[in-house]
C-alpha positions in Angstrom: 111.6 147.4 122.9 109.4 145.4 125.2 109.1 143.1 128.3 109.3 139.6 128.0 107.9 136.9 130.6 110.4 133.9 130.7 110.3 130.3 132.2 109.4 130.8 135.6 106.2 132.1 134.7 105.6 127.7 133.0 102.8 126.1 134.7 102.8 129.1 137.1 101.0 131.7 135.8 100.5 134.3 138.7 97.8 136.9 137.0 99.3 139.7 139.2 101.1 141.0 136.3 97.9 141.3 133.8 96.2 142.6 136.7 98.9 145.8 137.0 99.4 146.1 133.5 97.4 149.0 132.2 97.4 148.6 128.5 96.3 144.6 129.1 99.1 143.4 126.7 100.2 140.6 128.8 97.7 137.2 127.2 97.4 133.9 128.7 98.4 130.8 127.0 97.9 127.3 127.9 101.4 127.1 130.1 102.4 130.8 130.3 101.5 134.1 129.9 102.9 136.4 127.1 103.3 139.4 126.4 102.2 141.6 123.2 105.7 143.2 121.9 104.0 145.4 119.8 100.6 146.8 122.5 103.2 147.0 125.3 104.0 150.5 125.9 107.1 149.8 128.2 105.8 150.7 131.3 107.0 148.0 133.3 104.1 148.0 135.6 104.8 144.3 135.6 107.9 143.7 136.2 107.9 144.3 140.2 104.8 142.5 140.7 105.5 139.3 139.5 106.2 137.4 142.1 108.6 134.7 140.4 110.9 137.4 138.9 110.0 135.9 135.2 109.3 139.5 134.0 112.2 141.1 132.4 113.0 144.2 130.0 114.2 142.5 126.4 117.9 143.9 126.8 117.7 142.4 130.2 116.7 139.0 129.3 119.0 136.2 131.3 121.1 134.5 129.0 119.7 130.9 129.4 116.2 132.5 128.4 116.6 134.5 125.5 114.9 132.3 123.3 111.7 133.6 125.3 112.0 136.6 123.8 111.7 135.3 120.6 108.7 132.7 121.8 107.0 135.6 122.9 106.9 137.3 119.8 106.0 134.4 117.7 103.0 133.7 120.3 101.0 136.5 118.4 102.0 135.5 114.5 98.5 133.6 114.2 97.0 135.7 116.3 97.9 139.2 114.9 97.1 142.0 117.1 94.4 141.5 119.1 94.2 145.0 121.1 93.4 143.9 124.3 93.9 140.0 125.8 90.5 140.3 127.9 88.4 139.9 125.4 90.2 137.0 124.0 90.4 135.4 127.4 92.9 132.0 127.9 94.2 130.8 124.2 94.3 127.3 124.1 98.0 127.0 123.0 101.1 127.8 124.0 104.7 128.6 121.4 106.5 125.3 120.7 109.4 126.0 122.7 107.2 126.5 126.3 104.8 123.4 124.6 108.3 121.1 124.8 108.8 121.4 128.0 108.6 119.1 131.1 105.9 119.6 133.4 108.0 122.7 135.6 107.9 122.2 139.4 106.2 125.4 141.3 106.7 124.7 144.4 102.8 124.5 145.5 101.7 120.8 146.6 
């Protein structure tokens, strides 16, 4: 089991999570940030600091974003298991299914 980030985190991408987490599973994409199913120990350090509530444990995925689950698994198929997303730093892409979506309003002007 893991955590999955889900579409409130689109075009939003508050770092307060990968700043908590203590394992640094949680990788930014171009739109999002994702998080490594398999170098997340659970923890859930993330889950109360996010401050869009886009953070949830994969049973507890809202029904209208369970497909996240899936994008962020199949985020890593290129990239494998890195062991650690600071060294990668921001990865210039994002899954298809965050990639297809409008430009999401976040409430800063």
């Amino acid at each position: 089991m893991t955590y999955v980030i889900a579409q409130p985190c689109v075009d939003l991408k508050d770092l307060a999570c990968v700043e908590e987490c203590p394992v640094d599973c949680i990788y930014e994409g171009e739109r999002m940030l994702y998080i490594h199913p398999d170098e997340c120990v659970d923890c859930g350090a993330c889950e109360p600091v996010c401050p869009v509530e886009a953070i949830f444990y994969e049973d507890d995925v809202p029904g209208e974003w369970k497909d996240y689950y899936t994008a962020n698994v199949e985020f890593f198929d290129d990239l494998g298991s890195p062991g650690g997303a600071a060294k990668l730093g921001p990865i210039a892409k994002d899954h298809a299914l965050i990639a297809a979506l409008p430009p999401q309003e976040t409430g800063e002007h």
